[in-house]
N, C-alpha and C positions, 0 to 999 in steps of 0.2 A: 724423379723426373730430372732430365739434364735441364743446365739452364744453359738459356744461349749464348753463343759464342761473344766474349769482352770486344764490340764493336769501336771503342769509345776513339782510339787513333782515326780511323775509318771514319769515321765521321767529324770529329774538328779538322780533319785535315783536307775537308773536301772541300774544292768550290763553292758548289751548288747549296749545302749545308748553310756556308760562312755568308754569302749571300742573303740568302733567306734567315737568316739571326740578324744579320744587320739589318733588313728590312722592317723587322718586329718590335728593333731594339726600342722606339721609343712609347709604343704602348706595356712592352713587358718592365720599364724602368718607371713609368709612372708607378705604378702598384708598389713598387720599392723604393720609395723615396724615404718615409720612415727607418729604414732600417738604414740605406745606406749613408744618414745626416749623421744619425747616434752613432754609428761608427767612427767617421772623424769625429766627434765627439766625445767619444771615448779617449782618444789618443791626450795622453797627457803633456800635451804642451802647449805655452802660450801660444796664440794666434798671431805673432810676430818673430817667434823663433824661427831657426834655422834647424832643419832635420832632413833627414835621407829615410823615405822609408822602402819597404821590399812588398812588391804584390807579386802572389806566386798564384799560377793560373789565372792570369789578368785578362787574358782573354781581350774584350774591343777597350777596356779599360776604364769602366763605369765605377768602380769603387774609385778607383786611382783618383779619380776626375772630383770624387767629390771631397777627397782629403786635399788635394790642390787647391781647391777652390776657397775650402774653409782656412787654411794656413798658406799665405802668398808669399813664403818665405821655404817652402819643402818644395823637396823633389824628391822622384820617383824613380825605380829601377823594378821596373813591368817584365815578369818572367812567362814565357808561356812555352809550349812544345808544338804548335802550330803555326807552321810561316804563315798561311790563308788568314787565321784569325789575329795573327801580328799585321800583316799588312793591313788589315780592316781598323785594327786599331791607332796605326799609323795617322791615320787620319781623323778618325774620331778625337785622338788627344793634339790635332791642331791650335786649340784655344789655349794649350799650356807648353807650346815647342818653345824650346829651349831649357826645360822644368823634369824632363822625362827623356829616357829610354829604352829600349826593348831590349832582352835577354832570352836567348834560346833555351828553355830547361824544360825536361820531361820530369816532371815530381812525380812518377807512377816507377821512373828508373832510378833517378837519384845521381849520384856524381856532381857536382855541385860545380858548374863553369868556373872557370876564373875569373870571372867579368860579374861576378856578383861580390860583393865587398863580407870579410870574412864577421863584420860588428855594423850593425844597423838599430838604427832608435826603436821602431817598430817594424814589426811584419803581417801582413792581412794575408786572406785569404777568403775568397769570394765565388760561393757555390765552384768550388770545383774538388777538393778535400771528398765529397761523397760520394766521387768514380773511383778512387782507390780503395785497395784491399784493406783489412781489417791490420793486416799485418806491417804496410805499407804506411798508413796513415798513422800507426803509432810509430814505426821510427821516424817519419817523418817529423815529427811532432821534437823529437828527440834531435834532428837535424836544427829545426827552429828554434829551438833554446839554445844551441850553440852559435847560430849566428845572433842572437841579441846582444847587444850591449846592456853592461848591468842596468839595470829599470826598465829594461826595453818590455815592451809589449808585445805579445800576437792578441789578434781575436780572426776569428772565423766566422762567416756568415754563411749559412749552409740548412737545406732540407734535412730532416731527423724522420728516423721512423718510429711507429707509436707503440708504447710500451705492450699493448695489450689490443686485444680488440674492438673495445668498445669506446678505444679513445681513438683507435682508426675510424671507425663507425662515424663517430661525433666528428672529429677535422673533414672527412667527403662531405658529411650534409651538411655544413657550413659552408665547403669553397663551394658544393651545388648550388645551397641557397644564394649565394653570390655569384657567382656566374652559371645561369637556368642551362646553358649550352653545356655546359661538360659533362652531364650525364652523356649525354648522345656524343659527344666526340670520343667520349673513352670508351664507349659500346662500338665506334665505325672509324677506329682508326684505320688508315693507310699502312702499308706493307711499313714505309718508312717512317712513318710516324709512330707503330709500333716496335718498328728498330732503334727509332730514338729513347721511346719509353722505357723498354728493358735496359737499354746502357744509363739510364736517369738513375732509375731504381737497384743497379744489379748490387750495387756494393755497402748500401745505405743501412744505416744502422739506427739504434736507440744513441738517445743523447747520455745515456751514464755513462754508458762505454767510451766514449768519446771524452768525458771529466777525467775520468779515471787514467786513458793513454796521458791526459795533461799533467797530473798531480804525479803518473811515473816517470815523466820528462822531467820534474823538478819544480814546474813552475807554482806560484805561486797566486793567492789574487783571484782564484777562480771561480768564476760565476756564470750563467745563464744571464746574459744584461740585457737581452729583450729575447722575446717567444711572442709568434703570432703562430697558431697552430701548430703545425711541421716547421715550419720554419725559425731559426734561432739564430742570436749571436749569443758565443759564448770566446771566454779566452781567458786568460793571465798573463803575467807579469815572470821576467825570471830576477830574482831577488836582486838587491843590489849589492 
């Protein structure tokens, strides 16, 4: 069976889309609050140091915001390949201007602007790594280790798919048992809302595959540092 056409430009790039994600933004960030605390948290620097980090598909800037917050001494260089969800983010990250910048980069093409700094302390990545190819997200990965600075970190926080079927099984009747409504909305999705689903899903992989592209980049350090279902943070270190 073909699979449907990679929507994914098509839709970050739309109005109407960027709209309606900002709209949601802050019941879909309640539910992430866990993960995305342990993420700066992770970042190994004192909460008074000075550091520069990189978010690559930052999108309205929700990770970005929460590394700001916990270190009042970092700033940020927010890359994303949509002007719609740059400008939305423009303003989201008003509580940390003059802390932050935006950068035009498509990470699904590559070419690396100039306006992104060639050695950064860390690099994040925040659900968006799971719309590129398999081939794609491993050089990538291999791009990320070359802009770290020796001890620099990446971690990724990112949807996984389940090794087998019966741990797919067991993660639906969990997120069902927690939210009663998703049975019925994944049965009566919308034209576009099943245009969204397939571009969520088209590219999403198992999480070994995803260690393994890390440990071929070089890095070091690597681990699964939190899992809730589908969902993980996982990352390393490139040596010093």
């Amino acid at each position: 069976m073909d699979q449907p056409p990679d929507t994914n430009a098509a839709i970050w790039k739309s109005a109407e889309v960027i709209q309606n994600w900002a709209a949601e933004a802050d019941d879909r960030e309640r539910k992430r609050g866990e993960p995305r605390r342990l993420m700066a948290e992770l970042l190994p620097f004192d909460q008074s140091e000075k550091f520069t980090f990189l978010d690559l598909g930052a999108g309205t800037g929700a990770a970005s915001r929460g590394i700001l917050a916990q270190y009042p001494n970092s700033t940020a260089i927010l890359a994303d390949f949509s002007p719609q969800m740059m400008g939305a983010g423009e303003r989201e990250m008003q509580p940390f201007a003059g802390r932050f910048r935006y950068v035009e980069f498509d990470m699904a093409v590559g070419g690396w602007p100039d306006d992104i700094p060639t050695s950064v302390g860390a690099i994040i990545t925040s659900l968006s790594v799971h719309h590129l190819t398999d081939t794609r997200k491993q050089s990538l990965f291999g791009e990320i280790y070359g802009r770290l600075a020796a001890g620099g970190w990446y971690l990724n926080y990112d949807p996984v798919t389940a090794p087998d079927r019966i741990v797919e099984a067991t993660w639906q009747r969990v997120n069902e048992r927690e939210d009663p409504t998703a049975a019925h909305q994944r049965q009566h999705r919308s034209h576009s809302e099943q245009e969204r689903w397939d571009n969520h899903v088209r590219y999403m992989i198992p999480l070994a595959q995803q260690l393994d592209y890390l440990r071929a980049a070089g890095f070091e350090g690597i681990d699964v540092y939190w899992k809730r279902l589908e969902n993980v943070i996982y990352g390393g270190r490139r040596p010093n």
